[in-house]
N, CA, C and O atoms as CSV, one atom per row, in Angstrom:
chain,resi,resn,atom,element,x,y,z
A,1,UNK,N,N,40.469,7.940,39.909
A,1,UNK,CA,C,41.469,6.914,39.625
A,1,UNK,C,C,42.134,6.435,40.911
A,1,UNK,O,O,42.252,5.238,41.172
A,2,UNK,N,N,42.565,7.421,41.708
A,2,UNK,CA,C,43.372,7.121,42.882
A,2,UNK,C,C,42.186,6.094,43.987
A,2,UNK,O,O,42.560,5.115,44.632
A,3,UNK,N,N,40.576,6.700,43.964
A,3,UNK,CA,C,40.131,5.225,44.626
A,3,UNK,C,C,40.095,4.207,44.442
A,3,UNK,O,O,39.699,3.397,45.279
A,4,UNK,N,N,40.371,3.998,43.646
A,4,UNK,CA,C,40.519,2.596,42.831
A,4,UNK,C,C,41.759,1.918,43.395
A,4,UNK,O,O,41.617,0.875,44.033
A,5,UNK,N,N,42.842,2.388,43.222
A,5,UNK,CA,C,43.997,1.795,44.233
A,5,UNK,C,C,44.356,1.836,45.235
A,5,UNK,O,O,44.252,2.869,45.896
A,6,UNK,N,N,45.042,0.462,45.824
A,6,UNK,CA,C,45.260,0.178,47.436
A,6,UNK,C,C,45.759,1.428,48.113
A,6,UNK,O,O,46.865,1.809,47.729
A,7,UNK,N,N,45.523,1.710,48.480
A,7,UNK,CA,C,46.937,2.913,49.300
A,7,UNK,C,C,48.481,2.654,49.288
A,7,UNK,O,O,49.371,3.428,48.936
A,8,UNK,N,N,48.592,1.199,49.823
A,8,UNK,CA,C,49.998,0.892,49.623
A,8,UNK,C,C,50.722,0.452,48.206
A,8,UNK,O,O,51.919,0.167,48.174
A,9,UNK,N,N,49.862,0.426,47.018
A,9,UNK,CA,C,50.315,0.509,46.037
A,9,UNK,C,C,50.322,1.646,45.150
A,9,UNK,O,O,50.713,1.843,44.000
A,10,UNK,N,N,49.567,2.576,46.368
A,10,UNK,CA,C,49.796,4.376,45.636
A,10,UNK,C,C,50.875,4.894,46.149
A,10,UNK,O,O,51.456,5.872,45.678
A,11,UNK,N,N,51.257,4.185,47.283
A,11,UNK,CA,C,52.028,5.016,48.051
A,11,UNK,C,C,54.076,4.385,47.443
A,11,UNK,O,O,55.169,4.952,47.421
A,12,UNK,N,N,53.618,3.111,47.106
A,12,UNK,CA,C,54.734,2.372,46.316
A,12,UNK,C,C,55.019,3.220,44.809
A,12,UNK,O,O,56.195,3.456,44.530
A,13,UNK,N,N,54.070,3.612,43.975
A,13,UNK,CA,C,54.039,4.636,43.305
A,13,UNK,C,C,55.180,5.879,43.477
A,13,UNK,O,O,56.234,6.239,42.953
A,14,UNK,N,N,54.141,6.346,44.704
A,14,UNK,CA,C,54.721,7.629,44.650
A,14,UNK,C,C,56.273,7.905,44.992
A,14,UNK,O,O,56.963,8.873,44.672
A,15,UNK,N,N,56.656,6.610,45.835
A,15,UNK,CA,C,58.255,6.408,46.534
A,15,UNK,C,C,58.558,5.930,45.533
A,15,UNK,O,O,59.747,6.248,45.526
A,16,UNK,N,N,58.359,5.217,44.357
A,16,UNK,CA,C,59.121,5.246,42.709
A,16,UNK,C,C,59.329,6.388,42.159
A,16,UNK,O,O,60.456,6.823,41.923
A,17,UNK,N,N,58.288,6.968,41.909
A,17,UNK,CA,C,58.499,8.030,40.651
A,17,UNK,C,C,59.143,9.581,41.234
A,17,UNK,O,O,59.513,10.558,40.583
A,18,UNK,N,N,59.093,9.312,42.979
A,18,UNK,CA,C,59.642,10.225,43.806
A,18,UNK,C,C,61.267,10.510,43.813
A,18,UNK,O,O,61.785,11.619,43.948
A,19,UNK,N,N,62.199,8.795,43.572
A,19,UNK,CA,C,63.193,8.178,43.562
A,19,UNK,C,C,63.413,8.406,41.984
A,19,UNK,O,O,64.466,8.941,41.639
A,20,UNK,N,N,62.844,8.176,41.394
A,20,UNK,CA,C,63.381,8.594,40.515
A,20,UNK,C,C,63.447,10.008,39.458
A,20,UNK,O,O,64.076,10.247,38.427
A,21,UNK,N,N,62.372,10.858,40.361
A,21,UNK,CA,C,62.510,12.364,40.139
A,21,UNK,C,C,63.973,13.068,40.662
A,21,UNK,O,O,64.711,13.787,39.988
A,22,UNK,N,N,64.158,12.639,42.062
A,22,UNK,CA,C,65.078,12.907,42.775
A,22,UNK,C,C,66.655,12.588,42.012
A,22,UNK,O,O,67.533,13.420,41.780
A,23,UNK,N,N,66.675,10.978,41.693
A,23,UNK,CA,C,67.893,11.220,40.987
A,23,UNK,C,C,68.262,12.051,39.585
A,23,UNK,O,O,69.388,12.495,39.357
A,24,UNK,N,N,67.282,12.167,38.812
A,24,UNK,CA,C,66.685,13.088,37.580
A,24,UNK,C,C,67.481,14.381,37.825
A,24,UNK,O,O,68.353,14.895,37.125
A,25,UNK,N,N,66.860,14.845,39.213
A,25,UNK,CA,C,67.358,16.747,39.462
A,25,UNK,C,C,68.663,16.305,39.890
A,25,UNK,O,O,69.703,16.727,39.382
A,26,UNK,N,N,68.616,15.512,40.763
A,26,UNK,CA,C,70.368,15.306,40.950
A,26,UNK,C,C,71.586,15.416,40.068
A,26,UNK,O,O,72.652,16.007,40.243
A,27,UNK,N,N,71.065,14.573,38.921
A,27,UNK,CA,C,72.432,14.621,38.289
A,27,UNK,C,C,72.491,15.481,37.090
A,27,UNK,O,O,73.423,15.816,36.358
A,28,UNK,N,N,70.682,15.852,37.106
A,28,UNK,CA,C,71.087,17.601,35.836
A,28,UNK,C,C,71.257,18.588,36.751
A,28,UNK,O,O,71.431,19.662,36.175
A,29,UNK,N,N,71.282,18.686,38.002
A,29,UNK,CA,C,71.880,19.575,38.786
A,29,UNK,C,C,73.440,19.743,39.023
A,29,UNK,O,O,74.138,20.757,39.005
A,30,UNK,N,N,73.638,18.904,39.167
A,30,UNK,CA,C,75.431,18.242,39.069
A,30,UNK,C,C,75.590,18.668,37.621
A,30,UNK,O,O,76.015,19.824,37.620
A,31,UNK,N,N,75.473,18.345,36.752
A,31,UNK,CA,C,75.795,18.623,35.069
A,31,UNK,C,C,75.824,19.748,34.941
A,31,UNK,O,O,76.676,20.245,34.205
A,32,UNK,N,N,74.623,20.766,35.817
A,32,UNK,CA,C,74.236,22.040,35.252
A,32,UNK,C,C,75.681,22.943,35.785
A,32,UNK,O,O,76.556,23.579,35.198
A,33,UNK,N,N,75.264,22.471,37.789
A,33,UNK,CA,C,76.671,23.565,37.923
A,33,UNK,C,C,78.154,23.319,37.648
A,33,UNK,O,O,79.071,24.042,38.037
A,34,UNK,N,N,78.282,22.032,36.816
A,34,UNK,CA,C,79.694,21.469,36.245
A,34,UNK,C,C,79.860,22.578,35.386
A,34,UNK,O,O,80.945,23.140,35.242
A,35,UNK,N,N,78.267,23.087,34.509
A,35,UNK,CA,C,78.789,23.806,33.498
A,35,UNK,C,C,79.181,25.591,33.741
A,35,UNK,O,O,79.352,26.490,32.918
A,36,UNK,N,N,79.220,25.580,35.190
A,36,UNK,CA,C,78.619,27.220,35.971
A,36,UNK,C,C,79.797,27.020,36.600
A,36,UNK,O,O,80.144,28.163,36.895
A,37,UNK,N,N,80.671,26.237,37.009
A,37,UNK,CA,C,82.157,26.679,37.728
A,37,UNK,C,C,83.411,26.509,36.818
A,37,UNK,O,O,83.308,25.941,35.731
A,38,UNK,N,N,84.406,26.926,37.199
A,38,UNK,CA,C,85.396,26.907,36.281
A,38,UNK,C,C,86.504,25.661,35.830
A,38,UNK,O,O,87.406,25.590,34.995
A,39,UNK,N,N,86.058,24.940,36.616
A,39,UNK,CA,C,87.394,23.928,37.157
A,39,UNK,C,C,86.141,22.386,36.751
A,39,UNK,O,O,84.922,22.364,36.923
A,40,UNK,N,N,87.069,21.256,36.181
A,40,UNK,CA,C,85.715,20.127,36.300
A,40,UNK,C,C,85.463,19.047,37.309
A,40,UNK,O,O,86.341,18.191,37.414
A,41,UNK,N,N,84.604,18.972,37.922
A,41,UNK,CA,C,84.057,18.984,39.003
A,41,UNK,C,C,84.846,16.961,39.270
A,41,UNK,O,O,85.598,16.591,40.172
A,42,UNK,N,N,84.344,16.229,38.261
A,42,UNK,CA,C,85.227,14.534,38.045
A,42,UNK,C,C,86.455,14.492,38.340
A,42,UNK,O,O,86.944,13.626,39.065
A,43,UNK,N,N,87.342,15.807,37.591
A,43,UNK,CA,C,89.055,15.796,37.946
A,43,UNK,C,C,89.065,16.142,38.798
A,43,UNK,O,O,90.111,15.638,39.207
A,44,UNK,N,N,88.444,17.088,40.122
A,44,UNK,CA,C,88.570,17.811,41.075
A,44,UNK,C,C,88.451,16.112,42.363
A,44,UNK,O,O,89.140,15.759,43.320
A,45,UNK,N,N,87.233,15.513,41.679
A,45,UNK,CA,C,87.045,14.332,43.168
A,45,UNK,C,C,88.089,13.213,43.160
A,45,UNK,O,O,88.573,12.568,44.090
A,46,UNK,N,N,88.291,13.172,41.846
A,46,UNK,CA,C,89.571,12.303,41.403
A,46,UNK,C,C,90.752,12.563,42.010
A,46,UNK,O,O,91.301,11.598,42.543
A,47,UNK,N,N,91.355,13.758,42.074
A,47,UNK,CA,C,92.238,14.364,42.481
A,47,UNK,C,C,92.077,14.017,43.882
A,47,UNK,O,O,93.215,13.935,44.342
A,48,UNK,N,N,90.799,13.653,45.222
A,48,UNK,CA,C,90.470,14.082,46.273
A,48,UNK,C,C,90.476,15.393,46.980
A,48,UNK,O,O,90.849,15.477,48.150
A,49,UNK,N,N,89.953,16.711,46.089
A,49,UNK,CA,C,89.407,17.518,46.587
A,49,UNK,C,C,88.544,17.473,47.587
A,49,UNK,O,O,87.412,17.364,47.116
A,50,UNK,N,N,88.536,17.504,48.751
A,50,UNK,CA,C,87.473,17.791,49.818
A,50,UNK,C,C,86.317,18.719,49.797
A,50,UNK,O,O,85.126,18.648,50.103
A,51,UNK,N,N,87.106,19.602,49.329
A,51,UNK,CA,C,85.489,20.931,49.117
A,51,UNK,C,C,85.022,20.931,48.011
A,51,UNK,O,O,83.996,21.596,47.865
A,52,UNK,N,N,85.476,20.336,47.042
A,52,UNK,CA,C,84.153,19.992,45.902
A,52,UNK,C,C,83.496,18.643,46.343
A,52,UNK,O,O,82.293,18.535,46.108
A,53,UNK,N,N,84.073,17.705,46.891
A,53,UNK,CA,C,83.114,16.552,47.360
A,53,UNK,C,C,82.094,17.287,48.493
A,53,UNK,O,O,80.905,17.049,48.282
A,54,UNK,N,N,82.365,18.104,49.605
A,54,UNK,CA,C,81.132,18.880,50.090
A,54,UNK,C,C,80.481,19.486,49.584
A,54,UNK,O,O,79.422,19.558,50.209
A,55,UNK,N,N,80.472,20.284,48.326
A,55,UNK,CA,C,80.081,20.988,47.834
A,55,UNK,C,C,78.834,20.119,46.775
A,55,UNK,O,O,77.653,20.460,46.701
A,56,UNK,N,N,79.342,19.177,46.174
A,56,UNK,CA,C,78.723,18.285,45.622
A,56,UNK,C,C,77.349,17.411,46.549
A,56,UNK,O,O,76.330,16.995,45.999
A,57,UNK,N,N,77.585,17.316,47.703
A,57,UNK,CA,C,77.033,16.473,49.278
A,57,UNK,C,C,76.164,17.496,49.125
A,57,UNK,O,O,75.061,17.411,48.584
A,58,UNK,N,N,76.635,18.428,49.581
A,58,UNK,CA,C,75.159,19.620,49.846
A,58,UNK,C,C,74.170,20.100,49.179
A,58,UNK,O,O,73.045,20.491,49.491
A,59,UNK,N,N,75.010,19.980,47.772
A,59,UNK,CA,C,73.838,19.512,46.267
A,59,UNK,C,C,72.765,18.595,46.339
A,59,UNK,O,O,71.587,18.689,45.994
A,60,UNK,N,N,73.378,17.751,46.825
A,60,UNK,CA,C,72.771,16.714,46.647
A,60,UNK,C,C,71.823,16.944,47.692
A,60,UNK,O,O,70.832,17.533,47.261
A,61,UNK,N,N,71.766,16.629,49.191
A,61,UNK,CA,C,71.018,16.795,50.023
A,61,UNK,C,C,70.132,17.778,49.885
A,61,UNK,O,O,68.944,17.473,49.989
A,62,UNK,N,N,70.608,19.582,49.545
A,62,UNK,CA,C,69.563,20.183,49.097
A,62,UNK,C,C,68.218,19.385,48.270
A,62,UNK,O,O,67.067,19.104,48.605
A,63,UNK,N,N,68.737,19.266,47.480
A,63,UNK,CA,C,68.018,18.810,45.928
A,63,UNK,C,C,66.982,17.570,46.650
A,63,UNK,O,O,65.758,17.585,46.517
A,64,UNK,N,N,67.724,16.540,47.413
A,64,UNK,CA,C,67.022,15.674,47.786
A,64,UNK,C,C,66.000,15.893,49.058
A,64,UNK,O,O,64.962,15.238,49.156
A,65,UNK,N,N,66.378,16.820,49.961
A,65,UNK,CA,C,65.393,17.436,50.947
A,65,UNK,C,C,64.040,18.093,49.897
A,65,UNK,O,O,62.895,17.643,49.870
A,66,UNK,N,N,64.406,18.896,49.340
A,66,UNK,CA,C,63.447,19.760,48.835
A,66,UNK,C,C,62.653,19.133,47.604
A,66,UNK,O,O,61.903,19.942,47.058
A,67,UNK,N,N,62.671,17.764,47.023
A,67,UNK,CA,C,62.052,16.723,46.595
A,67,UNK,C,C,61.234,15.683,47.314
A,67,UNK,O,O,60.245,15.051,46.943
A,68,UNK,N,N,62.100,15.674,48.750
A,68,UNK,CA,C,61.378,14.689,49.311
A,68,UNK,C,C,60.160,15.248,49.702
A,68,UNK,O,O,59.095,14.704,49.410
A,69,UNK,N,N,60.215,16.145,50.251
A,69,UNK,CA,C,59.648,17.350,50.867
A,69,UNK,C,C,58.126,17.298,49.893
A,69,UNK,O,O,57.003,17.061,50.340
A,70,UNK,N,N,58.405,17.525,48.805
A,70,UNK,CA,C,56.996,17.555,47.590
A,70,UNK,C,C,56.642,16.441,47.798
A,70,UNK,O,O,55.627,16.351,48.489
A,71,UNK,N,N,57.214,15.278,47.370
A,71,UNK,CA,C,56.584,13.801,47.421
A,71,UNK,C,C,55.928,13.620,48.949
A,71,UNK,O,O,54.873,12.988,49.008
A,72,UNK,N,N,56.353,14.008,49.869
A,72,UNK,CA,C,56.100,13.619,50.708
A,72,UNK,C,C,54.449,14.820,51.291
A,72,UNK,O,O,53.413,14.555,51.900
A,73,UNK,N,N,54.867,15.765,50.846
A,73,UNK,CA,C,53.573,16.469,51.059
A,73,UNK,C,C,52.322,15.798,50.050
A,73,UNK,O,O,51.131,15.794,50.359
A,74,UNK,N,N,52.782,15.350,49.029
A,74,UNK,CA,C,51.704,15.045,47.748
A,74,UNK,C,C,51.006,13.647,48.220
A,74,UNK,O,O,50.204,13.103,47.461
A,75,UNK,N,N,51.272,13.174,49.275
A,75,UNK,CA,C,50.882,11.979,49.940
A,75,UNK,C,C,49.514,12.220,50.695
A,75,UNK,O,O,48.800,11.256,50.970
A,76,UNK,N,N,49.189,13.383,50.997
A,76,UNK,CA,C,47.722,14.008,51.846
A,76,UNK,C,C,46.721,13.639,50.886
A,76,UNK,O,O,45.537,13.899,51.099
């Protein structure tokens, strides 16, 4: 199947469904540990908590390094 398509429309593919895997784990990751700390995580940024907005950042970046990371290996 994959010879059949251009490269740059496999590769447009894969930076879609990559983008949108990524936001997927993102925000059931966010949901999940909303439900794993004690305090809620919306009133906390609202408020301008600083260390739940880092805490949230590093979520995120984890999650998004270690996604890109697959998509980007699955490109060989």
């Amino acid at each position: 199947m994959t010879d059949s398509l251009d490269p740059v429309v496999l590769n447009l593919l894969y930076v879609f469904f990559g983008g949108v895997l990524t936001l997927f784990f993102m925000w059931t990751g966010c949901k999940l540990f909303s439900h794993l700390v004690s305090f809620s995580i919306p009133e906390q940024l609202q408020e301008g908590n600083v260390a739940v907005g880092l805490m949230i950042m590093g979520m995120f970046i984890g999650i998004g390094t270690a996604l890109g990371l697959v998509v980007g290996l699955g490109l060989n």
